[in-house]
N, C-alpha and C positions, 0 to 999 in steps of 0.2 A: 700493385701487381698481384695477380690469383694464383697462388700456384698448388698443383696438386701434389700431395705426400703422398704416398706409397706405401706401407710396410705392414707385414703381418704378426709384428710386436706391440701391440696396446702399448706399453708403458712411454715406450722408445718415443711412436710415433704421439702418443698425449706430449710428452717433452718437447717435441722439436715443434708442434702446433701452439704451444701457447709462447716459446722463443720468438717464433716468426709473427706471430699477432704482435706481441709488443715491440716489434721491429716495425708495423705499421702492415703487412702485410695481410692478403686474405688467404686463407687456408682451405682447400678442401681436403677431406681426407676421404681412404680405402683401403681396407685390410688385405687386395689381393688384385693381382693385374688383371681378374676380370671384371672389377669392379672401376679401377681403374681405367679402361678400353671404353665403357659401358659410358662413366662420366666425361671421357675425351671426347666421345662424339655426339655429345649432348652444349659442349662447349671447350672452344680452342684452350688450352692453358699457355701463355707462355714462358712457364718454367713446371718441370715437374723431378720432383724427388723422390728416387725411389730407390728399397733395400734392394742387392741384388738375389740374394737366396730366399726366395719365399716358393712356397707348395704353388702346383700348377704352373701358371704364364710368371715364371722369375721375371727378373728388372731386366736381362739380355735380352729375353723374348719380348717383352714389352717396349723396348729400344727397339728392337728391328720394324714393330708393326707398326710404332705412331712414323717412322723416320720413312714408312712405305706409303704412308696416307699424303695429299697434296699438303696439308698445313704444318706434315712433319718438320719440315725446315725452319718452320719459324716457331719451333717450339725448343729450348735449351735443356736437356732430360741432363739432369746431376744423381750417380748411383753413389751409395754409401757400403763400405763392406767391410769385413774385418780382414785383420792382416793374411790370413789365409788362404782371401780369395784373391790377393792382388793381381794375378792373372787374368781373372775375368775384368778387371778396374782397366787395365791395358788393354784389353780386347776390346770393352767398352770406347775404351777413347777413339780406338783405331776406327770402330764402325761409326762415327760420329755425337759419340756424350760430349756433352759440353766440360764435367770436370764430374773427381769422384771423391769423394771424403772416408775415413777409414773411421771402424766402429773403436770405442765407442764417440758420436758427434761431437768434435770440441767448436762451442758457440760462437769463438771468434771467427775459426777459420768458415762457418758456416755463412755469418752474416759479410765476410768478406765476396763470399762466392755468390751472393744471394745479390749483392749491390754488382757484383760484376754481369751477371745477368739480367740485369735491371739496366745496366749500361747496354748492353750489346743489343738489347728488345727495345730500349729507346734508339740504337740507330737503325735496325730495321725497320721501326713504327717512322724514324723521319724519311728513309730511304724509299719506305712505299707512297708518303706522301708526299715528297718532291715529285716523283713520277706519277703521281694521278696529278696533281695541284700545284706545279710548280710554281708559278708567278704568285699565286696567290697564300700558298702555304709555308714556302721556304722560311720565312721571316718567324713566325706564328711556331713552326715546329721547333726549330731552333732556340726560341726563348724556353719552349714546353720541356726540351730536355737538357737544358741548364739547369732549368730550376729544379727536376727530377733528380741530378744529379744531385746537384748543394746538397740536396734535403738526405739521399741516401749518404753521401758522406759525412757530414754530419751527425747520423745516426749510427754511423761506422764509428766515427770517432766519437764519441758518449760511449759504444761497448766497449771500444778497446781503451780507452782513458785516451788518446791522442790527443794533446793539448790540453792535457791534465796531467802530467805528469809531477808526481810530489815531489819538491827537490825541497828538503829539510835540512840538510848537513851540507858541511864545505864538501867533501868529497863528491857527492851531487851533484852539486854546481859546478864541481870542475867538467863531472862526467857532461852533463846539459851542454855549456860552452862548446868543449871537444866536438859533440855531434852536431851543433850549427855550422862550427867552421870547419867538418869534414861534408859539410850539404853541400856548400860552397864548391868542392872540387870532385869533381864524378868521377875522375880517374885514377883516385888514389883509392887502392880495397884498405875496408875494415875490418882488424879481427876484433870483438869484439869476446871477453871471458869474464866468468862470474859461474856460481855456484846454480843451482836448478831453484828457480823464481825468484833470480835476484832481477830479473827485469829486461833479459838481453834481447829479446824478439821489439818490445816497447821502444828502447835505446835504437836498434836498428830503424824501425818507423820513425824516431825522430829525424834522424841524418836521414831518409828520404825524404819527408815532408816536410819537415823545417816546420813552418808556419801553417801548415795543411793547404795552402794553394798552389803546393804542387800537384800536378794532373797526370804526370807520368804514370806508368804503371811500374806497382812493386810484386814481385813475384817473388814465392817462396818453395824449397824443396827441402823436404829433409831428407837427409842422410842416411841414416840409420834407418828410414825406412825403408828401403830400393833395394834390391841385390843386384851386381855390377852392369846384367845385363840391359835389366829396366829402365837402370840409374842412367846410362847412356843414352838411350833412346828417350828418355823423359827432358835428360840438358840437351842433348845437340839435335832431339829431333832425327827424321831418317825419312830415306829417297825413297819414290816410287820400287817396287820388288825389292828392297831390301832384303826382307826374309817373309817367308809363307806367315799367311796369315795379318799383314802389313795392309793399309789401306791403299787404291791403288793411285791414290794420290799423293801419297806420301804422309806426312804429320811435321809440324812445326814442334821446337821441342821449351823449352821455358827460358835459355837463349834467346827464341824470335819473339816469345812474349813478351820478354822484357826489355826490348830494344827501347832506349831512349833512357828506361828508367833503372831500374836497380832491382838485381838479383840476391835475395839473401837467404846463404847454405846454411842454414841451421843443424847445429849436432855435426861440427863438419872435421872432426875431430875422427868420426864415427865414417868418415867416406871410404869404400872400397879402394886398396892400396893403389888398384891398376887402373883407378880414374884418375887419382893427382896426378899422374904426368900429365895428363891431357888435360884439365883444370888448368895446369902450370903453365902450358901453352896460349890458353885463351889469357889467362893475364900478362902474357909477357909478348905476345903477336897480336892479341886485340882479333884475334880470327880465329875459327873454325870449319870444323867438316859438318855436314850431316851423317848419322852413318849411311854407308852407299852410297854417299856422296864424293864426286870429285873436285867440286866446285867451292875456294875458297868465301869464308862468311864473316863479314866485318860483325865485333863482336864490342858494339856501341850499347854497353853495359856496366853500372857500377854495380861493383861486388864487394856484398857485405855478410861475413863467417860469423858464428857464434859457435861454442862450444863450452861446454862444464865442465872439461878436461883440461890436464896441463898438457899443452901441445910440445911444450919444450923437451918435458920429459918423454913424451910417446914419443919424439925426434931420436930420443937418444935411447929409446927401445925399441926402434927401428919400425916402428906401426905408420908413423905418418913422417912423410919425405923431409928430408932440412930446407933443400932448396923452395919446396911448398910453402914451408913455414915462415922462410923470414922474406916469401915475396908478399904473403896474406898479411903479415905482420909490420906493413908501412904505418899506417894509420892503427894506433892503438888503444884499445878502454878496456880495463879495468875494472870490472863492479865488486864491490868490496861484498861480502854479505852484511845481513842486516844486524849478527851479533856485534858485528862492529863499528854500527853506526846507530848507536845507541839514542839517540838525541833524536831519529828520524821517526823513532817507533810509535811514540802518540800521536805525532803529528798527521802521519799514514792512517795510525787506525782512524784519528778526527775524519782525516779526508774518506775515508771509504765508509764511517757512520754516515756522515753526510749525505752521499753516494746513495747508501743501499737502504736510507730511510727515506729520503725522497721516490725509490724505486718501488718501494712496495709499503708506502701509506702509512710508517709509522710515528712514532713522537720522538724519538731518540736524536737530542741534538749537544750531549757534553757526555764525557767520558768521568764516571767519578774519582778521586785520587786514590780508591781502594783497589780500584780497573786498571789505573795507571801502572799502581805496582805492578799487581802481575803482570802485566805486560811486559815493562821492563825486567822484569825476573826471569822468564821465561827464553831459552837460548837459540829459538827458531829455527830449526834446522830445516825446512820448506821456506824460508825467507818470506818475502814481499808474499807469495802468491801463496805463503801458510795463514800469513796475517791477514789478509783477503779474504780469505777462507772463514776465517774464526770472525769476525768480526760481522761474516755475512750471516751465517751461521746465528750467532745470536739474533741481530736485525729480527730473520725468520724467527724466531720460534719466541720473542719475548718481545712486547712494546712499555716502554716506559722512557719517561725525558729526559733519565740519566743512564748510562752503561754501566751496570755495579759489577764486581765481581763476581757474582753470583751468577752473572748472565754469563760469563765468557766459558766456553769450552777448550781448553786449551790442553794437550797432550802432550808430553815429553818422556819418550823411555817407559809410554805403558802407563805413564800415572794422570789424572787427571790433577788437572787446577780446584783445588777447593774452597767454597767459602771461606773466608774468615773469620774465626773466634775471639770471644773476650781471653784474652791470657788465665789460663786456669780450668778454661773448660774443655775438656779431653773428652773423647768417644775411645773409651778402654775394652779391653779384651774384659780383664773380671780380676777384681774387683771395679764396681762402679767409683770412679774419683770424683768427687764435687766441687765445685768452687767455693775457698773459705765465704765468699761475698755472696748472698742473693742475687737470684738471676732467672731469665725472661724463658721459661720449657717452650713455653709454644713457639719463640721464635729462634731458640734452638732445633724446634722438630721443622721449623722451616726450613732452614739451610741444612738439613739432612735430606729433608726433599731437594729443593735445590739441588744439591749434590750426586743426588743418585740419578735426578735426572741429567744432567751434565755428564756423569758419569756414560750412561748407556745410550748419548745422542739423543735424546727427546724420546725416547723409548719406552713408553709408559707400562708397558706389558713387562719388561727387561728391570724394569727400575721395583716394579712391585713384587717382581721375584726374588730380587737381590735384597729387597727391606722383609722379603716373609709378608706381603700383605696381597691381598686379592685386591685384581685387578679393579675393581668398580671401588674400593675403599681407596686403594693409593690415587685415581683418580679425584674421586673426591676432595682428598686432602690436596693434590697437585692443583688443582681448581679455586679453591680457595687460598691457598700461596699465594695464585697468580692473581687474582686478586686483590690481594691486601698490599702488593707492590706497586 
């Protein structure tokens, strides 16, 4: 699929083109909607992504022209914006964008909407070829966007680890078990709680997909980002004239998209107080309204909450309803954080060395037992998605067969992780302290390099000011470090 980018941020838009190349996609790109317009009718795109706020023809003006030209329809335009403009992200949907992402771009939810577009252009592309070719095409199209599908899910699930899931600890495995046998029953909601990147959006995708051959669709809203009015009109959707400015056909709301499959409120801890009654309704009548609507809506939908709050307590600080809580609260998980499940922590970082040295070409395939420690030392308060992080983080910037501690960047409370020394050898204020024993300067002044660059994130400008060295000297010594490793 070709799709065209948009945006008049160089960095932004370099990021989100070489994301979607390795997602298999072709990229064009244009700094500005006239360039944009200029390559539209040069050739059809059918997805194009673009920022709303750019000088001249912004992303709304550039929505209204393609959506005016005959091919507009079968083009899926997705705008990105920051929280600021959420108004115009609403106005966008109403005049028909296909969906809108908030800045800055998180890669999951990109490559989810990227595959959902790709689904909806494969049934167009079968829908125009039963109608030109039926007898002869029906069969032939139908195989062509199966296999289009597999293949984008599949690539779905590689980014988001689906069916990779690391279960290292008994706790784990209970958690894993839990979400196969809540896949089993749609009817029963899950809340599911855990700390911020212990894994609750992951755990959710499992209890939909179980085994990834489910087809249904998963739809997600968060909470905390919607203010009540939005938030309404985003879940239940709304009728023709609802309120000015409303499409005049009305809008389905993430309710009718997720008919069949599973709806999950993330942050939902975080939802506007004067939505949960009406939440509380669709889980206990299985129906709703639209707004301006009068016409009950069967509300054939599993629902799955997450939140990094204690809902119990905000019950009893009167922020989120009781009755809310212990209907959301049938089906229950738990994620413990990762300081507590201490045993899962090599095992994780092995799986995601693996992961992100296959991803970008390097030799890293064991963790040293010098790596080990710190890891296990260190008290992760960003959990699963800190160790992620760090772990990727080196991949980038160091290749070698083993993961030392030297490579790992890891921060807690402002300090960094530092190499390790032989017992004795201290970097003092003044006087200089030696080691009674002879011992190796040069590869002492290595893990001071090491270190400072750990210290300032691979910052070699930052690292050679903090050592008092000009930058083409600490270079060179950094180069020859890396090197000799």
């Amino acid at each position: 699929m070709n799709i065209l980018l948009v945006d008049d941020d160089t960095g932004s838009r370099t990021s989100v083109r070489k994301f979607l190349r390795r997602q298999g996609y072709e990229v064009t790109e244009c700094s500005n909607g006239e360039e944009a317009l200029a390559a539209y009718a040069e050739e059809n795109f059918p997805m194009i992504l673009t920022d709303i706020k750019m000088p001249g023809i912004t992303g709304i003006d550039l929505l209204k022209r393609i959506k005016e030209l005959p091919s507009g329809s079968y083009t899926d335009i997705v705008l990105f914006t920051g929280h600021g403009s959420m108004e115009s992200a609403i106005e966008a949907l109403r005049m028909g964008a296909f969906d809108y992402l908030l800045k800055p771009i998180n890669i999951q939810e990109l490559s989810i909407i990227a595959e959902k577009v790709a689904e909806h252009q494969g049934l167009l592309r079968e829908n125009r070829r039963l109608t030109d070719h039926f007898d002869q095409e029906v069969q032939a199209a139908t195989q062509e966007t199966t296999k289009e599908i597999s293949r984008l899910r599949q690539l779905v699930a590689q980014s988001e680890g689906i069916g990779k899931i690391g279960v290292f600890d008994p706790a784990m495995e209970n958690i894993y078990k839990q979400a196969l046998l809540y896949h089993q029953d749609r009817s029963i909601p899950v809340l599911i709680q855990g700390e911020t990147g212990t894994g609750k959006e992951m755990v959710a995708k499992l209890i939909h997909y179980a085994d990834f051959n489910e087809t249904t669709p998963f739809v997600d809203i968060n909470c905390a980002a919607l203010t009540p009015t939005l938030f309404e009109s985003e879940l239940f959707g709304y009728e023709a004239g609802s309120f000015t400015g409303g499409l005049s056909k009305g809008q389905k709301g993430k309710l009718d998209l997720a008919v069949g499959g599973t709806l999950f409120l993330d942050e939902v801890g975080e939802m506007p107080i004067e939505m949960q009654a009406k939440l509380l309704r669709v889980l206990q009548e299985k129906e709703y309204y639209r707004v301006g609507g009068l016409k009950k809506i069967k509300a054939d939908v599993r629902i799955i909450c997450a939140t990094n709050i204690n809902l119990a307590q905000a019950v009893e600080e009167k922020s989120f309803r009781r009755d809310l809580f212990y209907r959301l609260n049938v089906g229950q998980i738990l994620i413990p954080p990762l300081r507590e499940r201490p045993e899962a922590i090599v095992p994780l970082a092995e799986m995601f060395l693996h992961r992100f040295s296959t991803q970008k070409g390097k030799k890293f395939s064991r963790i040293s037992d010098q790596a080990a420690k710190a890891l296990l030392s260190h008290s992760w308060p960003g959990n699963i998605r800190e160790l992620q992080n760090v772990i990727e983080w080196s991949v980038f910037m160091f290749d070698d067969t083993e993961l030392c501690s030297r490579h790992l960047n890891i921060v807690d409370s402002g300090n960094c992780t530092l190499p390790a020394v032989e017992e004795g050898t201290i970097l003092p204020e003044a006087p200089v302290i030696l080691p009674p024993e002879p011992f190796n300067l040069e590869e002492y002044i290595n893990n001071i390099i090491y270190a400072a660059l750990k210290m300032h994130k691979g910052n070699k400008s930052a690292a050679a000011a903090y050592l008092g060295l000009s930058r083409r000297s600490f270079s060179y010594r950094a180069e020859k470090v890396l090197q000799d490793t």
